[in-house]
C-alpha positions, 0 to 999 in steps of 0.5 A: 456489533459495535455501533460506537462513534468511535467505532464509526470513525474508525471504519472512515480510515479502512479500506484495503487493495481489494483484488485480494478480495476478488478480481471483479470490481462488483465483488471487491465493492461488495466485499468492502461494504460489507466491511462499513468500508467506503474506500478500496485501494485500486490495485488491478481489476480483472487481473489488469493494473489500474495504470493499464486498463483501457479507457472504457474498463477505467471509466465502468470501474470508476462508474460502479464506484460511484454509484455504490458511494465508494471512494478511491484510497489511492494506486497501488501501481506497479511503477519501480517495483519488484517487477522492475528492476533498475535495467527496466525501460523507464519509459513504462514508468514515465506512461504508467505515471502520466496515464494515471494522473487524469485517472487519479483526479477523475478518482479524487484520490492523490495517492499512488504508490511506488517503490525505489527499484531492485537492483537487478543486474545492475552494479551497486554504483549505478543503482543508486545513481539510477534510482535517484535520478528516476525518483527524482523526474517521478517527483516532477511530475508529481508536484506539477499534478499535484499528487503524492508518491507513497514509497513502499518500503518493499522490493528496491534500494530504499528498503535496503535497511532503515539507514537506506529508507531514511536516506532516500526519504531526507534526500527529496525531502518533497511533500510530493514524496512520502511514504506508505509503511507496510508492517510485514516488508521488514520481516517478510524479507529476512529481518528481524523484529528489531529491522522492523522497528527501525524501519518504522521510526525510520518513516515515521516522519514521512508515513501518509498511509499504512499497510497491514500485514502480517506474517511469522519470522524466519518466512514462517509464512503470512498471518492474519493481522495481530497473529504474527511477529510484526507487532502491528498493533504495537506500531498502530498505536505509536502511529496513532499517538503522533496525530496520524490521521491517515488510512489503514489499508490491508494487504492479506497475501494469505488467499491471494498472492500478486506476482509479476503478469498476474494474479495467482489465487491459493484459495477458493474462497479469498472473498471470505478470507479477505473479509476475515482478515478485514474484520480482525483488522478493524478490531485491531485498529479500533483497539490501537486507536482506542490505546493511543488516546487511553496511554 
């Protein structure tokens, strides 16, 4: 075991969106733990967004957090994203948004993340209209709270192409609105190793987390993080060299797929598949880290 101080300060930066751990909050504590992580990315718990969960089941998850001297990374919500296209009401976006305020500051987190819509059946006039218009009231409440939209680069009109994501991005130019960059979207989604480069570079401006992911070109299916095609060590490094000092997070989708109303398990034992991908991500990081100072 690596017992470095390097190595210690590498765990202070990891955590992950642990219901792909387990849909228990004691297991994804747990989990993480077992890690050397002190934080989980809240994403749902028993199946519930952490946006909709009752007071009671909000204030037991947060309890158990605190006792086992876990921190909260941030939200992973589902406001705008692929579940919710354009046409949705933004109504449940405006609820989710307010619900999750005293819940973020109870958390001592300022993070949640969003996406920017998919279009739907929504004209492509109207889309962008609609999509500036609905970031832009987010972006309101988020600076009166004081805390900060992390855009994903995933489903919706910012994650078009690069040339999109950059024009979103510059448009609010907020520091209420940045980014969290997912290393496996670009090419999930179809693209190439080029698109993912340039999406990169494209927030790397604005990035204030990072999801690992990792999966094979042509939808070849996801990876265990370094495996794949997305060059995440590669991207890492690049991050690391700009005098990024923000948190790696890992999002697997390899024993656990997130869908819309639901989870749906396609392992019996996620725990152990989370945990591996953890510990590979963690080996990655430190070696990343370790080639941004040594280049």
């Amino acid at each position: 075991m690596n017992n470095s101080a390097e190595w210690k300060k590498m765990l202070t930066r990891m955590t992950g969106i642990a219901d792909e751990a387990d849909e228990k909050i004691s297991k994804q504590i747990e989990v993480h733990k077992s890690l050397g992580w002190d934080m989980i990315e809240l994403r749902t718990v028993q199946g519930v967004s952490i946006t909709k969960v009752d007071d009671a089941t909000f204030d037991n998850i947060y309890a158990q957090m605190s006792k086992a001297g876990i921190k909260c990374a941030g939200f992973a919500s589902a406001i705008a994203n692929w579940a919710r296209p354009i046409t949705h009401p933004f109504e449940e976006d405006i609820e989710d948004l307010k619900r999750c305020i005293p819940r973020m500051k109870k958390m001592d987190t300022r993070f949640i993340r969003i996406m920017s819509y998919p279009q739907g059946e929504a004209d492509a006039v109207f889309w962008k209209k609609e999509v500036f218009r609905r970031i832009g009231e987010l972006i309101k409440y988020a600076e009166d709270s004081d805390i900060v939209l992390l855009h994903e680069n995933c489903d919706g009109w910012g994650a078009q192409s690069p040339k999109h994501l950059g024009e979103l991005m510059g448009y609010f130019s907020s520091p209420a609105f940045r980014m969290v960059f997912d290393s496996g979207n670009p090419i999930q989604h179809g693209g190439t190793k080029e698109d993912n480069r340039n999406f990169f570079l494209e927030a790397l401006p604005y990035i204030e987390h990072f999801h690992i992911k990792d999966c094979l070109l042509n939808n070849g299916g996801f990876t265990m993080p370094g495996e794949g095609d997305c060059e995440v060590e590669t991207l890492i490094t690049k991050l690391e060299k700009t005098g990024y000092k923000g948190n790696y997070s890992i999002e697997p989708h390899i024993a656990m797929v997130i869908h819309a109303g639901g989870t749906t398990s396609t392992n019996a034992n996620q725990a152990e598949v989370y945990k591996e991908y953890g510990e590979k991500a963690n080996n990655l990081v430190f070696c990343a880290m370790s080639k941004a100072v040594s280049i």
